[in-house]
KESELO-735427 format. One record per residue (C-alpha): x, y, z. Coordinates in steps of 0.5 Angstrom, whole numbers, plus 500, padded with zeros to 3 digits. Layout:
<pados>
c1->X; c2->Y; c3->Z .
...
</pados>
This chain:
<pados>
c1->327; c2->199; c3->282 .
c1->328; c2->193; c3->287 .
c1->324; c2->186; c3->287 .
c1->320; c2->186; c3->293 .
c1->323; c2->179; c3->294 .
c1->330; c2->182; c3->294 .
c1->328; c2->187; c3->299 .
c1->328; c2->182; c3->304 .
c1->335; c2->178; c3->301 .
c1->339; c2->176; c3->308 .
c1->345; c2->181; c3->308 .
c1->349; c2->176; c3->311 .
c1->349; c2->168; c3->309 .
c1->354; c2->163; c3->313 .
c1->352; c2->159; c3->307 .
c1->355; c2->152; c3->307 .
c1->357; c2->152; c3->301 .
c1->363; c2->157; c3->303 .
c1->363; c2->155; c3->310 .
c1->370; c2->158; c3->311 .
c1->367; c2->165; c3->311 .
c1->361; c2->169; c3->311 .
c1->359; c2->172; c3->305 .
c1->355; c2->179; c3->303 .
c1->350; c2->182; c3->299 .
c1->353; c2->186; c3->296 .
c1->352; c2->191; c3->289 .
c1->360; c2->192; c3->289 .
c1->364; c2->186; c3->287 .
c1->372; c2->187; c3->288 .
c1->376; c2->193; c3->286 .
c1->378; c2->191; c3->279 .
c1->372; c2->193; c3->274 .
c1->374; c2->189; c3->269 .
c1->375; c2->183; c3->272 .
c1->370; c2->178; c3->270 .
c1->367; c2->173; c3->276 .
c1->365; c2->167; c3->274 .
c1->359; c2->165; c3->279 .
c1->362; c2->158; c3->284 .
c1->356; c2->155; c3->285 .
c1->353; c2->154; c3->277 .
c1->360; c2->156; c3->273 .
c1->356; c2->157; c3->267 .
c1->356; c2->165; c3->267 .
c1->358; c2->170; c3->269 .
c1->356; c2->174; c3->276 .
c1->354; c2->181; c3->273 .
c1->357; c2->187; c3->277 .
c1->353; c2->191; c3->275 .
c1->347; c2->188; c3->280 .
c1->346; c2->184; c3->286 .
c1->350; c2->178; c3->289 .
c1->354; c2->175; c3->294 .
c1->361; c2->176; c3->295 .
c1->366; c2->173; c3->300 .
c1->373; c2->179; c3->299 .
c1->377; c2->174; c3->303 .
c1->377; c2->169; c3->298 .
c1->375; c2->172; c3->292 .
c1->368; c2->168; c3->293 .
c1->362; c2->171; c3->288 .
c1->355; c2->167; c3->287 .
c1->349; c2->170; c3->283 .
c1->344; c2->171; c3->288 .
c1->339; c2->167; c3->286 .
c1->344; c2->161; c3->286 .
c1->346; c2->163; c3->293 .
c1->339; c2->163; c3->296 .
c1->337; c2->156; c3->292 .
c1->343; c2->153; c3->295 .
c1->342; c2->155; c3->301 .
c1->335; c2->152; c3->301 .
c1->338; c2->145; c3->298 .
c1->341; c2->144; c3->306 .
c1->337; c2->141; c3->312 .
c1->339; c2->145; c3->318 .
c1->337; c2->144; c3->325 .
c1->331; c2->147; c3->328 .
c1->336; c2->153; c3->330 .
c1->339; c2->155; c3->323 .
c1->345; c2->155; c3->326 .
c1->351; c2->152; c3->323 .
c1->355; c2->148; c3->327 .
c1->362; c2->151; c3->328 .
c1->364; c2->146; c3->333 .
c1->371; c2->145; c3->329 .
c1->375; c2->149; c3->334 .
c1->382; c2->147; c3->336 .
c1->382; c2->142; c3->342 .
c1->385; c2->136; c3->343 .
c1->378; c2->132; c3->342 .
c1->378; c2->134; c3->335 .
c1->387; c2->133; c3->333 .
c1->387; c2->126; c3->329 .
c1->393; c2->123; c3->333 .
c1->397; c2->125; c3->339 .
c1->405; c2->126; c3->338 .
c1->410; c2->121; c3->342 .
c1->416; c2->124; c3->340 .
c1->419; c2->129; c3->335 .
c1->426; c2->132; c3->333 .
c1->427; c2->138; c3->329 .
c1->429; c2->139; c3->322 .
c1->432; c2->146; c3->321 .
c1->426; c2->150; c3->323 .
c1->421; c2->146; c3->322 .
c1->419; c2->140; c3->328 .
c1->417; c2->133; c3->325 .
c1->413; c2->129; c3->329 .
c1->417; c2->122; c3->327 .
c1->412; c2->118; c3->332 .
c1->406; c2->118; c3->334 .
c1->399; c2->115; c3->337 .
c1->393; c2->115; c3->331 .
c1->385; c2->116; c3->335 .
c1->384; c2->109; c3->329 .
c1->390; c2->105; c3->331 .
c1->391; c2->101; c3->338 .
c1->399; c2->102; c3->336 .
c1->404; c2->108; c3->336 .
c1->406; c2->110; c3->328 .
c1->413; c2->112; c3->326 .
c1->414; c2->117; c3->321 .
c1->418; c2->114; c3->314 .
c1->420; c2->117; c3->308 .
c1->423; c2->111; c3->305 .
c1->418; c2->109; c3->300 .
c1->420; c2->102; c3->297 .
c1->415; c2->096; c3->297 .
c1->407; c2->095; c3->296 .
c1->404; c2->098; c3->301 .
c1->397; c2->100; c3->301 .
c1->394; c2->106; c3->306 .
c1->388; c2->104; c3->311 .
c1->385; c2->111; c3->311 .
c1->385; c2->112; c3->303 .
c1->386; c2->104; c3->300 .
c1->391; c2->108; c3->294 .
c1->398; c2->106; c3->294 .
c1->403; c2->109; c3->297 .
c1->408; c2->113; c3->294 .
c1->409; c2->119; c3->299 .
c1->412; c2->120; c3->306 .
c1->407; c2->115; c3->311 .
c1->407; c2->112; c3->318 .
c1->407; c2->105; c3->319 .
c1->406; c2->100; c3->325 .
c1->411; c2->096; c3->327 .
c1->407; c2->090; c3->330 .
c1->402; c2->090; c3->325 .
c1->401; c2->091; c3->316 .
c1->398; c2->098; c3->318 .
c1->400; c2->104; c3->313 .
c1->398; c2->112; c3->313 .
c1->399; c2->117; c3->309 .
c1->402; c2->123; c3->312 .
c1->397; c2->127; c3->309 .
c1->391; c2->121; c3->311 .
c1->394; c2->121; c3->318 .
c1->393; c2->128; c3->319 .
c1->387; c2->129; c3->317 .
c1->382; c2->133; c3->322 .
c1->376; c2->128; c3->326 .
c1->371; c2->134; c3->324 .
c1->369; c2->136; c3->317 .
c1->364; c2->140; c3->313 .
c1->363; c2->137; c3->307 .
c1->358; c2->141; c3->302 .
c1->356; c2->135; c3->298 .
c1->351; c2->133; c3->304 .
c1->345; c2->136; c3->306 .
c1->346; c2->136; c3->313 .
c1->349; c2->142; c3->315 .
c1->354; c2->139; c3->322 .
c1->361; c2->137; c3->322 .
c1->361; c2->130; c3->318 .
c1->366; c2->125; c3->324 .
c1->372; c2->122; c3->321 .
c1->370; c2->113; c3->323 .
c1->375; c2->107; c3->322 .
c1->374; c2->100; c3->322 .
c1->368; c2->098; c3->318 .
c1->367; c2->097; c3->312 .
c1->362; c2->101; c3->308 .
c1->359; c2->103; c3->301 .
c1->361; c2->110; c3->300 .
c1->354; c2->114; c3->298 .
c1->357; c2->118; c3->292 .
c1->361; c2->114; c3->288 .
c1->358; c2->106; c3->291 .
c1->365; c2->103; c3->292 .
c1->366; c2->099; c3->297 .
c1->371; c2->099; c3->302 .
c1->374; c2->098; c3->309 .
c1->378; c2->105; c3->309 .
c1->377; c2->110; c3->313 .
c1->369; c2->115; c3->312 .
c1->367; c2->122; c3->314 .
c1->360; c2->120; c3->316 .
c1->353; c2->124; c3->318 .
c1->351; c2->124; c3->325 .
c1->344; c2->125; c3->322 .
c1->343; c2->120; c3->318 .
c1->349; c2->115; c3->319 .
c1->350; c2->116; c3->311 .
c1->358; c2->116; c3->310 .
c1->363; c2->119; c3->305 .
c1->371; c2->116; c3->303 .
c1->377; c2->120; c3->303 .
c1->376; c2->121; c3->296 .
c1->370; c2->123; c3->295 .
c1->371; c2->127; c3->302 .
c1->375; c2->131; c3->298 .
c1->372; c2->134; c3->292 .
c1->369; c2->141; c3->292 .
c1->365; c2->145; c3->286 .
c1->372; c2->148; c3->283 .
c1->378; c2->144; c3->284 .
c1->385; c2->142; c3->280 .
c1->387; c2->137; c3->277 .
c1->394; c2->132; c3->276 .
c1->391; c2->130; c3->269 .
c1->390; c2->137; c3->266 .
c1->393; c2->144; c3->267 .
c1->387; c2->149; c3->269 .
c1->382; c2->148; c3->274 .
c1->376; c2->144; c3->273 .
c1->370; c2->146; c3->276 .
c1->363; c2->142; c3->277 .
c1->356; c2->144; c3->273 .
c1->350; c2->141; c3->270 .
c1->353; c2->138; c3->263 .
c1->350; c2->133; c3->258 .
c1->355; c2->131; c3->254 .
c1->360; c2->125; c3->254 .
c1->367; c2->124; c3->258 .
c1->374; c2->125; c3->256 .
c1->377; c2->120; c3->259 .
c1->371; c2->114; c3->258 .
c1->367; c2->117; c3->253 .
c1->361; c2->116; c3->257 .
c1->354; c2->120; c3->257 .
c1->353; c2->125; c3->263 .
c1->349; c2->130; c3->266 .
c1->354; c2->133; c3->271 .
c1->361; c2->134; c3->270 .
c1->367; c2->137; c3->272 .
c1->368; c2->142; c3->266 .
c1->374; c2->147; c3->264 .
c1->372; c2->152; c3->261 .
c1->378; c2->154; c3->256 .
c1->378; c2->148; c3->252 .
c1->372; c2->144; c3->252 .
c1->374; c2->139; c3->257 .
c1->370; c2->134; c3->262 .
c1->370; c2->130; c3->265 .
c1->365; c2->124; c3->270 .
c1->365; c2->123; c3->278 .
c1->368; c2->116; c3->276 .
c1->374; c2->119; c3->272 .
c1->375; c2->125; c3->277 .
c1->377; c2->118; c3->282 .
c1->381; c2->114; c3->279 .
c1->387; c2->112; c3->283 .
c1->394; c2->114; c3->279 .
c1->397; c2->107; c3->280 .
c1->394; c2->101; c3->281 .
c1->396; c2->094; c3->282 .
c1->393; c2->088; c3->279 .
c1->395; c2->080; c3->280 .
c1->398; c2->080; c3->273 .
c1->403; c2->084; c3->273 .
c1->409; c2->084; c3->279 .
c1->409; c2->093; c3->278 .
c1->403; c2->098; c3->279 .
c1->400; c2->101; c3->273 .
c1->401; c2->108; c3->271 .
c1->395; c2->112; c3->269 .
c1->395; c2->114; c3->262 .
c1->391; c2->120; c3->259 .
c1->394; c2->119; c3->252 .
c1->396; c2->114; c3->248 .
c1->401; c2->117; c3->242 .
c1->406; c2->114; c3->246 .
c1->404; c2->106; c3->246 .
c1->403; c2->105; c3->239 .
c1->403; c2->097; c3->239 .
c1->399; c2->097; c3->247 .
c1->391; c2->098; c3->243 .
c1->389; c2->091; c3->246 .
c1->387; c2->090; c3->254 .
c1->393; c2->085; c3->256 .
c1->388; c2->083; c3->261 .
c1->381; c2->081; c3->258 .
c1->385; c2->082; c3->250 .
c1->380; c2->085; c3->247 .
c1->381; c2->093; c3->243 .
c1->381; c2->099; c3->247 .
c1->379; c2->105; c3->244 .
c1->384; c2->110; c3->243 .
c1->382; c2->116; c3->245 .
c1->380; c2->114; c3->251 .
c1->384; c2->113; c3->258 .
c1->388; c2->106; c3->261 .
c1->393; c2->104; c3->265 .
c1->400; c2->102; c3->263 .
c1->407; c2->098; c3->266 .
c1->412; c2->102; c3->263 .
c1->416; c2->096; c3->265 .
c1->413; c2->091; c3->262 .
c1->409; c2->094; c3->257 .
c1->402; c2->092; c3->259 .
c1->396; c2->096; c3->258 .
c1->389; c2->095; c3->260 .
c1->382; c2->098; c3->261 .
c1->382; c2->101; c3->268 .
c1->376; c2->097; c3->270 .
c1->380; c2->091; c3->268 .
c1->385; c2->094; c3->272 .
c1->381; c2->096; c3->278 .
c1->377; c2->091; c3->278 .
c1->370; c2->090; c3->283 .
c1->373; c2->091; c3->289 .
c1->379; c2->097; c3->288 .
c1->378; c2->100; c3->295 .
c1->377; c2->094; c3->300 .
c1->384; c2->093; c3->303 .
c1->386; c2->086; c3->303 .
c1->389; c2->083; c3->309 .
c1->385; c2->086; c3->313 .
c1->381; c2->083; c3->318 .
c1->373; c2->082; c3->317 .
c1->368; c2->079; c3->324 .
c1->362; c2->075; c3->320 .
c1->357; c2->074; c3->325 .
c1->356; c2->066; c3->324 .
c1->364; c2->065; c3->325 .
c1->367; c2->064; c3->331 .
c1->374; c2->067; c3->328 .
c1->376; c2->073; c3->325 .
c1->376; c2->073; c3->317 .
c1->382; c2->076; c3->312 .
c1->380; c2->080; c3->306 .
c1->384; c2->076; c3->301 .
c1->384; c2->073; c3->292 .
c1->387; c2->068; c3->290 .
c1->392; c2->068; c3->285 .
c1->394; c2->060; c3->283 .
c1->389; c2->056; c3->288 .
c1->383; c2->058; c3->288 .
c1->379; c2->054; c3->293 .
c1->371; c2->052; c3->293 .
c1->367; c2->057; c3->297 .
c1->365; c2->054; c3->303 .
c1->356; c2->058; c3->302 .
c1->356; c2->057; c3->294 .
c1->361; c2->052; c3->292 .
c1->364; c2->056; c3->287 .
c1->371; c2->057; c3->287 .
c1->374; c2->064; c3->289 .
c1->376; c2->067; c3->284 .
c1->374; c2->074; c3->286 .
c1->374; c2->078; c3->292 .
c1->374; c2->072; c3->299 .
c1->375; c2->072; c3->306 .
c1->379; c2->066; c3->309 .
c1->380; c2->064; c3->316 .
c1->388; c2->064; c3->318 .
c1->387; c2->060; c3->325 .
c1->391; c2->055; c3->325 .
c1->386; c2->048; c3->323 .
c1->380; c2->051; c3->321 .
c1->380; c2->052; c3->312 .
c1->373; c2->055; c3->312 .
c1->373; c2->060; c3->306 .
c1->368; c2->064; c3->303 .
c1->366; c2->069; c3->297 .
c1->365; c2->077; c3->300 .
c1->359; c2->077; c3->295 .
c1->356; c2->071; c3->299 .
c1->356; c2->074; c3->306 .
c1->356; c2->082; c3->305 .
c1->352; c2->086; c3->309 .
c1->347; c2->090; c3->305 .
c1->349; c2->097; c3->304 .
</pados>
């Protein structure tokens, strides 16, 4: 006996959820009987075997069926249907053109090469010792990078190979989101400001930062050992001890954790401390560290923070990161009512009036480096409206 609905069931969905393949209607799920599938769409039960659903043998991939066509439905196709498959291997779509390279064992290293965002060649490094911060990411650098010669311009190895095309499942529309540098945006899914690099619609203009670029519905994390995957969850977040109502859980020991949490930088930096701030998942370690030695007051114990081990500072990861953690500072800025380029910069010692509300700098500015000309001014006093 079959539903006259699932009479009907397309036998074959390019589903963008999945776009690496196809997946099938199918009543057979792999070769092991005992095998349980957990459903990668809702991850809260099971894929029965014993009935109907859509399946991808290349990946392993299952979905009940009613999640799979509910999805489906979630996304806004063109008048075609068709989803855009334009990613094809072209010299268009390659984020840089190499310049020079040398062979290491068997292996062929691209030491210099010409970035689409970048006037100037980059040359590789792996000599990782000073404060850089990557353009494209806006997170310190820590892994083999490329750099600039001529200007303060840094990419993560793995930022600079990023392709200029990508699929991203979190957006409605279904076309290949264009890797954009050079503008400063607020990202549609965390709301942080930033002047890094974005994966933005075509469609709807709407843009995404590398790190929200970058999650899936299943995924791994460094702060925890089993896979996490992302379902509807009300209940509070290990890390902060905020309310959600999505997170991305595991299963096997009941832990959750928030968007927010997920995307919290490793290192971090602030002005008071000359080191960078490690991450902290577990305070058993720091006895006499329970107070924010930045805003001085207590932290709750269960909670995750930022540590210098060097000086032993901790702080709350919003005293940390602040308002603006994502936006790059000494990069250029083009207001409108100014005839000279701006620098992204906070004071640290002098803390200048704010030449639109008077007020003294404190936060995050923007400041005139010509020669002769003093003007400064908040970033909250000239911001554009997201």
């Amino acid at each position: 006996m079959v539903h006259r609905s699932c009479i009907s069931l397309p036998h074959i969905l390019k589903h963008p959820g999945h776009f690496e393949h196809p997946i099938s209607h199918t009543y057979f799920l792999g070769q092991d009987k005992f095998k349980l599938w957990e459903c990668r769409i809702c991850n809260l039960e099971d894929v029965n075997s014993n009935y109907g659903s859509y399946y991808c043998s290349d990946c392993e991939y299952a979905v009940h069926v009613i999640c799979a066509i509910e999805e489906y439905n979630w996304y806004d196709f063109d008048e075609s249907g068709i989803i855009d498959e334009s990613l094809e291997e072209n010299s268009a779509l390659q984020p840089y053109s190499i310049i020079k390279e040398i062979k290491d064992g068997e292996n062929v290293v691209a030491i210099e090469i010409k970035h689409f965002s970048h006037p100037h060649n980059l040359v590789l490094n792996n000599d990782v010792k000073d404060d850089k911060c990557c353009d494209a990411c806006v997170l310190p650098i820590s892994t083999s990078y490329h750099y600039c010669s001529q200007c303060n311009f840094f990419l993560h190895k793995s930022c600079a190979e990023l392709p200029r095309k990508k699929h991203l499942s979190l957006h409605s529309h279904t076309k290949p989101h264009q890797l954009t540098s050079n503008r400063i945006f607020r990202c549609a899914l965390c709301w942080n400001e930033t002047n890094g690099f974005a994966y933005t619609c075509a469609e709807c203009n709407i843009c995404y930062c590398l790190r929200c670029a970058s999650i899936s519905d299943s995924l791994k994390y460094e702060g925890h050992e089993h896979l996490l995957s992302y379902q509807k969850y009300e209940g509070l977040c290990n890390a902060c001890g905020q309310s959600l109502n999505y997170a991305f859980r595991c299963k096997r020991c009941n832990f959750s954790l928030g968007e927010d949490c997920l995307e919290l930088p490793l290192k971090a930096r602030h002005k008071s401390d000359v080191h960078h701030f490690t991450l902290t998942h577990h305070d058993n370690d720091y006895p006499k560290s329970h107070y924010c030695d930045i805003c001085e007051e207590k932290r709750n114990l269960n909670y995750w923070f930022y540590h210098c081990a060097i000086c032993d500072n901790s702080a709350h990861p919003k005293c940390v990161l602040e308002k603006y953690p994502f936006i790059k500072l000494g990069n250029i800025y083009t207001e409108e009512g100014h005839p000279h380029p701006l620098t992204f910069v906070q004071k640290v010692h002098y803390y200048p009036a704010c030449q639109r509300c008077g007020k003294p700098c404190l936060d995050m500015a923007l400041e005139c480096k010509t020669i002769g000309c003093s003007y400064i001014v908040h970033w909250e006093c000239i911001k554009p409206r997201f």
